[in-house]
Each structure stands twice: as C-alpha cells, then as structure tokens.
py3Dmol code that shows the C-alpha trace and the ligand (Angstrom):
import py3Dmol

protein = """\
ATOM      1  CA  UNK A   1     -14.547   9.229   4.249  1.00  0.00           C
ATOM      2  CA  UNK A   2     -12.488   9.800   8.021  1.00  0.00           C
ATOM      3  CA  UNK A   3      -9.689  11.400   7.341  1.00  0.00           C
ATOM      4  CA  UNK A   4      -6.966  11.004  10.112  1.00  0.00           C
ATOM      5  CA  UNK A   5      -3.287  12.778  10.509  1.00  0.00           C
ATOM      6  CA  UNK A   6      -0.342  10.187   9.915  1.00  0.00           C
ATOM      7  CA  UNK A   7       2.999  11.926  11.517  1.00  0.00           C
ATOM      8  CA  UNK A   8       4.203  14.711   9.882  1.00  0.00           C
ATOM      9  CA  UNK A   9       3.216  14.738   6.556  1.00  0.00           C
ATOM     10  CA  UNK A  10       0.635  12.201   6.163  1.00  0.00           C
ATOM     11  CA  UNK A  11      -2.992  11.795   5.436  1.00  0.00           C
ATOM     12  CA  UNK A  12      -5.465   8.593   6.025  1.00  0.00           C
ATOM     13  CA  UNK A  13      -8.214   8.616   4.414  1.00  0.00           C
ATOM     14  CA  UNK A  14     -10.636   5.508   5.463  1.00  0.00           C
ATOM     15  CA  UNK A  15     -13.285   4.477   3.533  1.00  0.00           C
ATOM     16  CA  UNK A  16     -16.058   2.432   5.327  1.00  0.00           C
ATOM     17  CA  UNK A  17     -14.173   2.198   8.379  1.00  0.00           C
ATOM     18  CA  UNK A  18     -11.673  -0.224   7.307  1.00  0.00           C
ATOM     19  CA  UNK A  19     -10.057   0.331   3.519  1.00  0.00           C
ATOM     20  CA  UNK A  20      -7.098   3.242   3.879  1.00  0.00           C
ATOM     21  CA  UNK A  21      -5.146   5.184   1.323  1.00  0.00           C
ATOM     22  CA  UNK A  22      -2.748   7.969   2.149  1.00  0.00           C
ATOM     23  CA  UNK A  23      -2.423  11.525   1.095  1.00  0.00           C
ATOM     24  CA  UNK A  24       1.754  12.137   1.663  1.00  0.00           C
ATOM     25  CA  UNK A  25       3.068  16.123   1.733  1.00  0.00           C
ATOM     26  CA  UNK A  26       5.331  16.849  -0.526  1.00  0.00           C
ATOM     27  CA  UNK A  27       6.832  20.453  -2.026  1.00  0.00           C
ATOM     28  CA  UNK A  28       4.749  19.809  -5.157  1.00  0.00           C
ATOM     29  CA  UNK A  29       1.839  18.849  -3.574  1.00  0.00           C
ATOM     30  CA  UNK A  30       0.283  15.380  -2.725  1.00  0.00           C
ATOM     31  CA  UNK A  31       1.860  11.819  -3.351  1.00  0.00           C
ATOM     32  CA  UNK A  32      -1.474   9.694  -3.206  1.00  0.00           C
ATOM     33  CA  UNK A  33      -0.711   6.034  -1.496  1.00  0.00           C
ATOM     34  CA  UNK A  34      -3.030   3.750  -3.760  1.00  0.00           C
ATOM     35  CA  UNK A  35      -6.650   4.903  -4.431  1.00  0.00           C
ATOM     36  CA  UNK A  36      -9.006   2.909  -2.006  1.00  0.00           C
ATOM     37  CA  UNK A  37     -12.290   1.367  -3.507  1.00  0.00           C
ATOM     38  CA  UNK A  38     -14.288   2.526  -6.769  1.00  0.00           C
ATOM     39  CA  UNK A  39     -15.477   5.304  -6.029  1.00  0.00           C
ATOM     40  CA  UNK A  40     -13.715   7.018  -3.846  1.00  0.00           C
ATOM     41  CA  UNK A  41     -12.679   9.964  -6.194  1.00  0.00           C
ATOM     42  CA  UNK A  42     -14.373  12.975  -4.981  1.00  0.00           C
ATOM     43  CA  UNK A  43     -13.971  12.353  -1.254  1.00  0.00           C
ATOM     44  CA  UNK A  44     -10.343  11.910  -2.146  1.00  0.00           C
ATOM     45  CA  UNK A  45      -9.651  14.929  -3.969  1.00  0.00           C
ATOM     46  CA  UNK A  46     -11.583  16.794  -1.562  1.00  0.00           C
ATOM     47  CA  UNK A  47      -9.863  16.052   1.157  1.00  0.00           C
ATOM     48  CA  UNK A  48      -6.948  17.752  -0.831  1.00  0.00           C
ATOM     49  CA  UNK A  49      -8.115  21.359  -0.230  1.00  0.00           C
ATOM     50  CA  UNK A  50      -6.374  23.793  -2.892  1.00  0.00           C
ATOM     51  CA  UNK A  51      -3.130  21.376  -2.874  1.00  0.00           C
ATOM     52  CA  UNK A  52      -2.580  19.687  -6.177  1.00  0.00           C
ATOM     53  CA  UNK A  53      -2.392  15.466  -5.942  1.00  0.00           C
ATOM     54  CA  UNK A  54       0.673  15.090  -8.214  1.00  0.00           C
ATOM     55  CA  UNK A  55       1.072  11.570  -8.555  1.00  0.00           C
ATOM     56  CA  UNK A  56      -0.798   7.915  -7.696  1.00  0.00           C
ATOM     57  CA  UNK A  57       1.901   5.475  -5.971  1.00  0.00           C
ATOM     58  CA  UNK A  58       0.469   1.930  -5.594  1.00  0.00           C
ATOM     59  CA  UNK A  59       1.479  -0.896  -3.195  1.00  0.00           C
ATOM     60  CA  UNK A  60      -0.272  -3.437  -4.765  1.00  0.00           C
ATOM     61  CA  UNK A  61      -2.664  -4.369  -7.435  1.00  0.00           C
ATOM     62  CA  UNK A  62      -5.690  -5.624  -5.164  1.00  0.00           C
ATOM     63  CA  UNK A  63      -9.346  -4.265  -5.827  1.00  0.00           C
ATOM     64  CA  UNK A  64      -9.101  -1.967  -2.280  1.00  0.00           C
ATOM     65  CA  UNK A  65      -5.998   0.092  -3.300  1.00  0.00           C
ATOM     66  CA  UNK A  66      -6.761   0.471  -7.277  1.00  0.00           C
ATOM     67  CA  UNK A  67     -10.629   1.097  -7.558  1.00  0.00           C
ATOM     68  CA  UNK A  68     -10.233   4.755  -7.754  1.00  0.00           C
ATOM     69  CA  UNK A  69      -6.933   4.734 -10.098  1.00  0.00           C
ATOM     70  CA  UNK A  70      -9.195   5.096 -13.794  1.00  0.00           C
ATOM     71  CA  UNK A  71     -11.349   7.837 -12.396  1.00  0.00           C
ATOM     72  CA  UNK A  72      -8.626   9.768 -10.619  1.00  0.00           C
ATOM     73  CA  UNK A  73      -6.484   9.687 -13.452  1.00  0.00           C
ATOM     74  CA  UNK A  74      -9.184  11.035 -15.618  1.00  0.00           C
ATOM     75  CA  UNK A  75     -10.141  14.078 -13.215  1.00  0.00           C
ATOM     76  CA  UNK A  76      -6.398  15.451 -12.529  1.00  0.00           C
ATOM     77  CA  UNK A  77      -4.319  16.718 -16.163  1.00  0.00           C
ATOM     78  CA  UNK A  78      -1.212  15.376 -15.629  1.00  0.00           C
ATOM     79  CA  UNK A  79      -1.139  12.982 -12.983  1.00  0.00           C
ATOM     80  CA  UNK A  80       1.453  10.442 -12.686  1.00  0.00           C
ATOM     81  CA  UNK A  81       0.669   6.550 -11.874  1.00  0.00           C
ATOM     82  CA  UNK A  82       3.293   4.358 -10.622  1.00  0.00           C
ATOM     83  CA  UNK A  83       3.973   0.847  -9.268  1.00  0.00           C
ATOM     84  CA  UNK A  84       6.535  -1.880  -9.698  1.00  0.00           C
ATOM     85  CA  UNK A  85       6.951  -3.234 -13.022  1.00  0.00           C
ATOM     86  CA  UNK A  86       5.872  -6.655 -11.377  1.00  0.00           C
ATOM     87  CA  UNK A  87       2.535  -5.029 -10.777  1.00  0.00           C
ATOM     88  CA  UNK A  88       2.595  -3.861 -14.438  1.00  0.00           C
ATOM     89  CA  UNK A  89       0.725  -7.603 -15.353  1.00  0.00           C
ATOM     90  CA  UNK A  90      -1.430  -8.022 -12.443  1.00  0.00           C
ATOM     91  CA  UNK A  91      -2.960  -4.241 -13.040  1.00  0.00           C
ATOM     92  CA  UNK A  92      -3.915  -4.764 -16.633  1.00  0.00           C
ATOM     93  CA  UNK A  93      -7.493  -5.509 -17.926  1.00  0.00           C
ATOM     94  CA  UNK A  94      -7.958  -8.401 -17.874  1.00  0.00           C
ATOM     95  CA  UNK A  95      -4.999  -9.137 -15.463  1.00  0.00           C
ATOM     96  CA  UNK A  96      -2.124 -11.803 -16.167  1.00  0.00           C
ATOM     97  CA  UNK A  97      -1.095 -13.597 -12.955  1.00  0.00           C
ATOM     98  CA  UNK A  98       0.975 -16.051 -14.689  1.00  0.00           C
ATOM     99  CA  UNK A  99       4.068 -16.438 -12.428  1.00  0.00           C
ATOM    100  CA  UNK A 100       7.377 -15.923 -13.199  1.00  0.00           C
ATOM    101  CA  UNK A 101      10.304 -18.587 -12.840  1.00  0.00           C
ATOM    102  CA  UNK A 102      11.023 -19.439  -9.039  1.00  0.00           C
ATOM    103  CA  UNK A 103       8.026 -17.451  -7.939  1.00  0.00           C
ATOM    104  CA  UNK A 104       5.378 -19.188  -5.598  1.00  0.00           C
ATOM    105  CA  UNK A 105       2.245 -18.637  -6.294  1.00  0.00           C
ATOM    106  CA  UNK A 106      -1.123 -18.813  -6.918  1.00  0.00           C
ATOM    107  CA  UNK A 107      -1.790 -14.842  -6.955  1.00  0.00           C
ATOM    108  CA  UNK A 108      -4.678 -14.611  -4.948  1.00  0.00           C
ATOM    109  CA  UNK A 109      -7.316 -11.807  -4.356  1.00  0.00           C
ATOM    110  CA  UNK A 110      -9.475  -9.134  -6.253  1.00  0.00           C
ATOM    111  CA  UNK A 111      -7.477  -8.233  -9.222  1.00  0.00           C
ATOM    112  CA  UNK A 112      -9.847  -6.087 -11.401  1.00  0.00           C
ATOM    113  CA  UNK A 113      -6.937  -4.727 -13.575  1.00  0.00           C
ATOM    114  CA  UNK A 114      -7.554  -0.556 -14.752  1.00  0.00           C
ATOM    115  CA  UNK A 115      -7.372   0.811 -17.905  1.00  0.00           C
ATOM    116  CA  UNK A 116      -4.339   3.295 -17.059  1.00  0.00           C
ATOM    117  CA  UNK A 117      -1.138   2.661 -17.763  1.00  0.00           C
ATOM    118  CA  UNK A 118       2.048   3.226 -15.154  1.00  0.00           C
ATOM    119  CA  UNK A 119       3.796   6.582 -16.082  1.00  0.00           C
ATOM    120  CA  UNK A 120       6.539   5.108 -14.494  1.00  0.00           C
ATOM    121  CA  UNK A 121       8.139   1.544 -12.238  1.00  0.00           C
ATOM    122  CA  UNK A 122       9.348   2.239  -8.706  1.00  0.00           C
ATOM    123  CA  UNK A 123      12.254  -0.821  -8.027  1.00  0.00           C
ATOM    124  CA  UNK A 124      13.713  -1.249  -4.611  1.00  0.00           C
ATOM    125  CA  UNK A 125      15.517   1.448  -3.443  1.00  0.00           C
ATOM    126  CA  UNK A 126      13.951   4.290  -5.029  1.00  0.00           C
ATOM    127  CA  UNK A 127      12.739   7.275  -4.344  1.00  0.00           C
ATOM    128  CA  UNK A 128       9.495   8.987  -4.873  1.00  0.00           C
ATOM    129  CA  UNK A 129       9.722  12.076  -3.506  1.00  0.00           C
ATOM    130  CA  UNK A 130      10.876  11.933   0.427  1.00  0.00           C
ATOM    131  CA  UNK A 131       9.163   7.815   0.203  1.00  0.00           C
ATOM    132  CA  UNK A 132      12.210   5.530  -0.418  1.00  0.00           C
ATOM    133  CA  UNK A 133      10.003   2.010  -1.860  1.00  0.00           C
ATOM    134  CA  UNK A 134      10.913  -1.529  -0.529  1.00  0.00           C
ATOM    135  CA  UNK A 135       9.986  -4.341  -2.101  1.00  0.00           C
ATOM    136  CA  UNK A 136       7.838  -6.192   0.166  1.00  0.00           C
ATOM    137  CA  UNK A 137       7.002  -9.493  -1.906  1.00  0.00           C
ATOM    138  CA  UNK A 138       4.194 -12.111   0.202  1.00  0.00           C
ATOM    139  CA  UNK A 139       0.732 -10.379   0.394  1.00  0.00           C
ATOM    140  CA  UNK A 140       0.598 -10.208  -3.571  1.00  0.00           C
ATOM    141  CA  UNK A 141       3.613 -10.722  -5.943  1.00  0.00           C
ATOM    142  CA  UNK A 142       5.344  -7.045  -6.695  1.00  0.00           C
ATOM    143  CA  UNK A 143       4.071  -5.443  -3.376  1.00  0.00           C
ATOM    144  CA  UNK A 144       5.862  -2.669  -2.217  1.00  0.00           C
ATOM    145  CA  UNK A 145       5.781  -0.574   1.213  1.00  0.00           C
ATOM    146  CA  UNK A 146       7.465   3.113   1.044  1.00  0.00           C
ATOM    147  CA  UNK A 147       9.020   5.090   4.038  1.00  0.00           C
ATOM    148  CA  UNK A 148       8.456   8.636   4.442  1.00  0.00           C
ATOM    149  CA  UNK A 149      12.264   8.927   5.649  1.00  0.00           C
ATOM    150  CA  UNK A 150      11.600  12.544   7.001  1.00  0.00           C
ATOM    151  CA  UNK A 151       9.282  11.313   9.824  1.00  0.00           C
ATOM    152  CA  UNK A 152       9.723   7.465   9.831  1.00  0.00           C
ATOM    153  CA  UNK A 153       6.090   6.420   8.596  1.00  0.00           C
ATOM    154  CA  UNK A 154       5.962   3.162   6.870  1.00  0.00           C
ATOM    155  CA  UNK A 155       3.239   2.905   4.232  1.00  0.00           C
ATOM    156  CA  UNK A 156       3.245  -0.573   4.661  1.00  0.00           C
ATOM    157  CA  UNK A 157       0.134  -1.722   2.240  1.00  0.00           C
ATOM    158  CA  UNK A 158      -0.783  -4.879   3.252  1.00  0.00           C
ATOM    159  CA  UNK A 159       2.337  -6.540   4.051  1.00  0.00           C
ATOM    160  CA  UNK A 160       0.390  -5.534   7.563  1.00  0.00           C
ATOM    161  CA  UNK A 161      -2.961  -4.725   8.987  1.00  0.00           C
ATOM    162  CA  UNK A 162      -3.904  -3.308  12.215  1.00  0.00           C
ATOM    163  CA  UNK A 163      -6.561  -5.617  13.913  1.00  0.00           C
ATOM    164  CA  UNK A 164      -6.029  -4.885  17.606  1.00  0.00           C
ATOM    165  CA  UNK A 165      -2.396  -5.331  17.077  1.00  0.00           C
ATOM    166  CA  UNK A 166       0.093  -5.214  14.049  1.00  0.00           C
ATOM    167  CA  UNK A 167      -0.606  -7.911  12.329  1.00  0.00           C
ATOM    168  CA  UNK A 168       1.333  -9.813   9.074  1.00  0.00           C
ATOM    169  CA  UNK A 169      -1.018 -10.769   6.284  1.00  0.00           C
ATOM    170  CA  UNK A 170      -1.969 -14.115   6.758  1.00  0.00           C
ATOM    171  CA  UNK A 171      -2.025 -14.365  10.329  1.00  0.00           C
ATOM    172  CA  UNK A 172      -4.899 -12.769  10.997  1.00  0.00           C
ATOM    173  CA  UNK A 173      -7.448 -14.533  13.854  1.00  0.00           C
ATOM    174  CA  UNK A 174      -9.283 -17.142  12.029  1.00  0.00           C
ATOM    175  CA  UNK A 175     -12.354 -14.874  12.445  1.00  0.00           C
ATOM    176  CA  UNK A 176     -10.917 -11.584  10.429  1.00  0.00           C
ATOM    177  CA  UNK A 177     -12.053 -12.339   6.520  1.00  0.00           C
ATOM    178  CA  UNK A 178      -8.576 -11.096   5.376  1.00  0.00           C
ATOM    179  CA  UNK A 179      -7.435 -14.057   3.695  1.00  0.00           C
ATOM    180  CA  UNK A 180      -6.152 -12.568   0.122  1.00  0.00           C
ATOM    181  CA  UNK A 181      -2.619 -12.915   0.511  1.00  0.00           C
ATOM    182  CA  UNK A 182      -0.444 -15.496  -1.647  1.00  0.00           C
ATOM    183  CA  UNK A 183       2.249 -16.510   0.215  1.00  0.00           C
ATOM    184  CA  UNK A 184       2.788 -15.623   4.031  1.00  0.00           C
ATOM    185  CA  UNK A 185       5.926 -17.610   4.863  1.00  0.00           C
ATOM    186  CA  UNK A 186       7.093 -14.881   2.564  1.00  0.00           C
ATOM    187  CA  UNK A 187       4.909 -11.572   4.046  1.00  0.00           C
ATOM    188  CA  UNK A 188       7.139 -13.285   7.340  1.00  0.00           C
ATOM    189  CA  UNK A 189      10.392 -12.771   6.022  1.00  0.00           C
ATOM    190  CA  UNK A 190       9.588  -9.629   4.343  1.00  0.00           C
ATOM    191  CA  UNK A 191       8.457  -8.415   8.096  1.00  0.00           C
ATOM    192  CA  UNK A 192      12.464  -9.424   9.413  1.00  0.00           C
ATOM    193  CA  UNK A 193      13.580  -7.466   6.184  1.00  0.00           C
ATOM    194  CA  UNK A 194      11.585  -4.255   7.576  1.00  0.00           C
ATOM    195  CA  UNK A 195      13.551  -4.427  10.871  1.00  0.00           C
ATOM    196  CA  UNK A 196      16.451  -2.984   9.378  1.00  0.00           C
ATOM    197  CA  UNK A 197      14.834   0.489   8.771  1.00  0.00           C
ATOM    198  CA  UNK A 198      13.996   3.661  10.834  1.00  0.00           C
ATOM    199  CA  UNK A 199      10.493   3.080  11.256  1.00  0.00           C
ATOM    200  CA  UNK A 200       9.116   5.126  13.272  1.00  0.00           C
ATOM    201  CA  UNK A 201       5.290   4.463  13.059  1.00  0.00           C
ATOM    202  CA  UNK A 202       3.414   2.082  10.958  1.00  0.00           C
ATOM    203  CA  UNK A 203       0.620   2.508   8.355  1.00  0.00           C
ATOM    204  CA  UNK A 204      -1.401  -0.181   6.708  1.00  0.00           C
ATOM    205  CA  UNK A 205      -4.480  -0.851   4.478  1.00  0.00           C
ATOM    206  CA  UNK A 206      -6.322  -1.893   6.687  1.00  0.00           C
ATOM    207  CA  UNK A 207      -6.920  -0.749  10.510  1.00  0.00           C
ATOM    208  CA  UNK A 208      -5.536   2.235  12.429  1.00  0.00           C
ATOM    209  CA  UNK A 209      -1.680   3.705  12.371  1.00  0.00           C
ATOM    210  CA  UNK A 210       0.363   2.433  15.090  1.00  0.00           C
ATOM    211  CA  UNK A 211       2.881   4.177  16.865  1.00  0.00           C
ATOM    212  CA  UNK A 212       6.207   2.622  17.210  1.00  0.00           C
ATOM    213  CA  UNK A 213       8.885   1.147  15.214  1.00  0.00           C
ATOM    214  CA  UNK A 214      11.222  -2.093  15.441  1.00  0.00           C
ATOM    215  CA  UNK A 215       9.112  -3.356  18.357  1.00  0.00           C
ATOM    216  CA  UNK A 216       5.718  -3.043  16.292  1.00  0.00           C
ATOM    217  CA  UNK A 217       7.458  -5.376  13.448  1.00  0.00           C
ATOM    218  CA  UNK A 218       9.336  -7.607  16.233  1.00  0.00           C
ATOM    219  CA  UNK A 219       6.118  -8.270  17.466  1.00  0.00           C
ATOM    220  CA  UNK A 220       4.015  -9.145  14.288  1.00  0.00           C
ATOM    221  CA  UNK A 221       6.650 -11.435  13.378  1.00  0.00           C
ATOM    222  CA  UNK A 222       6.669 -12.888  17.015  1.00  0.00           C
ATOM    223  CA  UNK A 223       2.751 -13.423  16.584  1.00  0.00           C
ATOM    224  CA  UNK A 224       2.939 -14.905  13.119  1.00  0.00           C
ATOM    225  CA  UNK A 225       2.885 -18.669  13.487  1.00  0.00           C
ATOM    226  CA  UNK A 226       0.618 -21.440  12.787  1.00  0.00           C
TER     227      UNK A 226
END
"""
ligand_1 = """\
1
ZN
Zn -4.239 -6.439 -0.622
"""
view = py3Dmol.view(width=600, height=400)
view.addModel(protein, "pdb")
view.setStyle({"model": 0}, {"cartoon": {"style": "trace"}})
view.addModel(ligand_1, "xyz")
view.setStyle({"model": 1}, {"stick": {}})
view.zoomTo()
view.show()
C-alpha cells in the first residue's frame, strides 16, 4: 500500500496502484474515506501509527471503497460507519438496487453489500468532522463527495478519476475499463454543482490528487462529451 500526503490533513492510501481511500486528521483521530478492496485492513490501520481511526465515511457502495468495511469494523471497538441513507439498500447483503420514483437507473457496478450496519446517514450539508458531504448523485445512486473545508480537498469518490487529467465518470477514453457508473449526464451536472465550492485540490478513487480548484472541475466538465 503507497501512502501519499493529500494537503493538510489528508492521507492516500493506494492499493495496487490505482484503488484510493483516505485517512482525514481530525482532533479525535482519523476519519477513514471508504475502505479500498478486501483486504486492505492491516495496511490500513498501519498506516495509522498510534492515532486512533474513529470512524468509516463512505462515498459509495461499489466493491473498491467497501471491501475492507466488515473487517475494519471488527478490528477497531467502537468504530463508527456512515453513508447516505440512499446507500443504506445498495450496501446490504444481498444488495437492493431497486430504484426509487423519478430515479434513472439501472445501478450498475460491483455491489457486494457488507454485513455492518451504518451507525449513522450523512444528508447534504452535513458535517463530519471538518468534511461538509455533498450529494453527488451519477456514478452510483446516493454518492456523496466531502470537503475538508480547512484546506479545500475534495474527496470526490468517483464522481471523478484522475487518468492523465480530471476526468468525470463516464467519460473516460474508450480504452480505460472504468465503465461502472449509472448515469453520467447526471455525474455532468453534479460536476457544474461542485463549481460553487472552495475547492482547492481534488481527490478521487481512482488516480493521483490534483492540484487546483474551479479550473480542474471547469475542465472535466469541458472534456465530458460524447
Ligand atoms: Zn465506484
């Protein structure tokens, strides 16, 4: 597992060169940003030193960012797990990705579902700690990105990857295998919604943290046609 610094307060840890989560400072300790692939436990809490991970925050429900959730919350007494209460469905075993009314769907992507249950829901405008969550609806219904809004980092899941460039999901070159997202007319419009805050750098799933704000997210959204 590489881990990299992210701003301020931030953590990546990158799993096989190309599946992220985030380690995010807090005063309690660590805010983990989803849980990478199974088996990615030890190497996570390791890279932890003596400082306590306090709670799991997920962006989505995919396979990448929840593998590690059962066995993490097993290890650490006490830990908290939360998502959006759309999520709530998708993450259980066996998952329900029945849409709701005036979604667009299908739900597409891993979805292995864990065995833990949310301590908690994270809506729109909340805040975990210094993260303020945003829904970010288009890569998988209930998606959410969170902005660390003491140093600008957007935790953007995969509403984004990195692949040379910042990219929205679903407009990745034809030759990038990243084609699990439901809806990317939406992931587009979610990209204008992220122009309105003070990003100041941007972290995905997948692919390295770019520096930059407004003009990172102009551009994606510049690049995403066809
Ligand atoms: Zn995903």
């Amino acid at each position: 597992m590489k881990i990299t610094a992210v701003g301020k307060y931030g953590r990546m840890l990158t799993r096989l060169g190309f599946f992220n989560c985030f380690l995010v400072r807090e005063e309690d300790g660590f805010t983990l940003i989803d849980a990478n692939l199974k088996g990615s436990e030890e190497d996570t809490l390791r890279a932890t030193g003596d400082v306590p991970i306090r709670r799991i925050l997920l962006t989505h429900a995919h396979v990448d960012h929840v593998g590690s959730v059962d066995a993490l919350m097993a290890k650490v007494p006490g830990l908290e797990l939360l998502a959006s209460e759309r999520s709530i469905p998708i993450l259980q075993s066996p998952p329900d990705l029945s849409l709701r009314r005036g979604e667009v769907g299908p739900i597409r992507g891993g979805t292995p579902g864990i065995v833990s249950k949310l301590t908690r829901t994270v809506a729109e405008g909340d805040r975990v700690g210094s993260l303020l969550a945003i829904d970010t609806p288009g890569h998988i219904h209930g998606h959410q990105a969170f902005l660390d809004e003491r140093d600008g980092t957007l935790y953007a899941g995969d509403e984004f990857g990195y692949l040379g460039k910042v990219t929205v999901t679903g407009f990745t070159p034809w030759w990038i295998p990243l084609k699990a997202f439901s809806n990317r007319d939406q992931a587009r419009e979610t990209a204008k919604k992220l122009l309105a805050y003070p990003v100041q750098r941007v972290a995905c799933g997948h692919g390295k943290v770019s520096e930059g704000g407004r003009e990172l997210i102009q551009g994606a959204i510049d690049r995403a046609k066809g």
